[in-house]
C-alpha positions as CSV (number, residue, x, y, z in Angstrom):
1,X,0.0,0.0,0.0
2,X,1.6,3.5,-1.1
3,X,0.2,7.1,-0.2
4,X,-1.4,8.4,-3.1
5,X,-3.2,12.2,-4.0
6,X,-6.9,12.1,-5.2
7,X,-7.6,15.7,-6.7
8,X,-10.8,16.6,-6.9
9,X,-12.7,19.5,-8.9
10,X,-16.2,20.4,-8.1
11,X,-18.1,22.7,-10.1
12,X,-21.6,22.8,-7.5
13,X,-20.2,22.6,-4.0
14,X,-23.4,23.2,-2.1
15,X,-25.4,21.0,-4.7
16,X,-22.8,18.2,-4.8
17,X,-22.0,18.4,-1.1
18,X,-24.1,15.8,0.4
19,X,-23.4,13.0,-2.4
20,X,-19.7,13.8,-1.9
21,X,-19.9,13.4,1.9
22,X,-22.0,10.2,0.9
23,X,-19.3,8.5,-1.0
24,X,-16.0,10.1,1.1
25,X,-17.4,7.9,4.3
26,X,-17.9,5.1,2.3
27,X,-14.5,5.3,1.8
28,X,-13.2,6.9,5.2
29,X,-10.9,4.1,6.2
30,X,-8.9,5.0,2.9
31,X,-8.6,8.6,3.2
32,X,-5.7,9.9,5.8
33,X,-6.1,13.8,5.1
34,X,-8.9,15.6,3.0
35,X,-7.8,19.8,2.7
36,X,-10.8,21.5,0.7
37,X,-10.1,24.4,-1.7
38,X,-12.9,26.3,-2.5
39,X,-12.5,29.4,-5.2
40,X,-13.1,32.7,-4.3
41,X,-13.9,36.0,-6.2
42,X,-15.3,39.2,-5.5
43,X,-15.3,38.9,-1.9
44,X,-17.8,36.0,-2.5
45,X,-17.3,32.1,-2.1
46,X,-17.7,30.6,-5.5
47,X,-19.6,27.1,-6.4
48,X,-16.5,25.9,-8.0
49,X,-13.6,23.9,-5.6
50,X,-11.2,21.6,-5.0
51,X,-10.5,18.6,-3.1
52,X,-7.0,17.0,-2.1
53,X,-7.5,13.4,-0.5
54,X,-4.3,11.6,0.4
55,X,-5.2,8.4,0.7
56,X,-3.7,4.6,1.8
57,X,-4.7,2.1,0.2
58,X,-3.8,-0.3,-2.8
59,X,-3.8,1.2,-6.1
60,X,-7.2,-0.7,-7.4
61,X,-9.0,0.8,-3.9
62,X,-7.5,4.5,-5.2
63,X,-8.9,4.2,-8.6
64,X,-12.3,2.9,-7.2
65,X,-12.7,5.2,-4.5
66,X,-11.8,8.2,-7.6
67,X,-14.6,6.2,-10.3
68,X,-17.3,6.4,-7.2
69,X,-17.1,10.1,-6.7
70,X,-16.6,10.9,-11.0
71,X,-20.3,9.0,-10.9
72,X,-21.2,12.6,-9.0
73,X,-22.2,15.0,-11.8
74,X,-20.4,17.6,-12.1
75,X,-17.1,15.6,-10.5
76,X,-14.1,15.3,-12.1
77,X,-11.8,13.0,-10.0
78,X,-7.6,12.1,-10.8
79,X,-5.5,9.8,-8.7
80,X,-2.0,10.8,-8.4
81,X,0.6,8.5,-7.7
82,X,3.4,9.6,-5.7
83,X,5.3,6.0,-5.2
């Protein structure tokens, strides 16, 4: 088992947010640290973000636990392999 990055890109945080949550505690023993990136303009919190998941597991659990949350629409999901 390596440590591998999960990047995330979210283009409806408050509509996606409860599917997300949904599928990252499926997957909670997997996941080590989550940091959320949300954008921000105009003083204002935009819709659009980004997630970082490092997580520990084999390389088959990574690329399962990425294809669950690219399901959510609007989810784009890229495991990167730092082994």
């Amino acid at each position: 088992m390596g440590y591998t990055l999960l990047v995330l890109r979210i283009n409806d945080r408050e509509g996606q947010a409860l599917e997300i949550q949904k599928t990252l505690t499926r997957h909670g023993c997997k996941i080590m640290t989550r940091l959320g990136l949300h954008d921000h303009g105009d003083g204002v919190c935009a819709s659009r973000g980004t997630m970082v998941l490092q997580l520990c597991c084999s390389p088959d659990e990574c690329e399962a636990v990425a294809a669950d949350l690219a399901k959510i629409d609007g989810v784009k999901a890229k495991v990167v392999d730092l082994d």
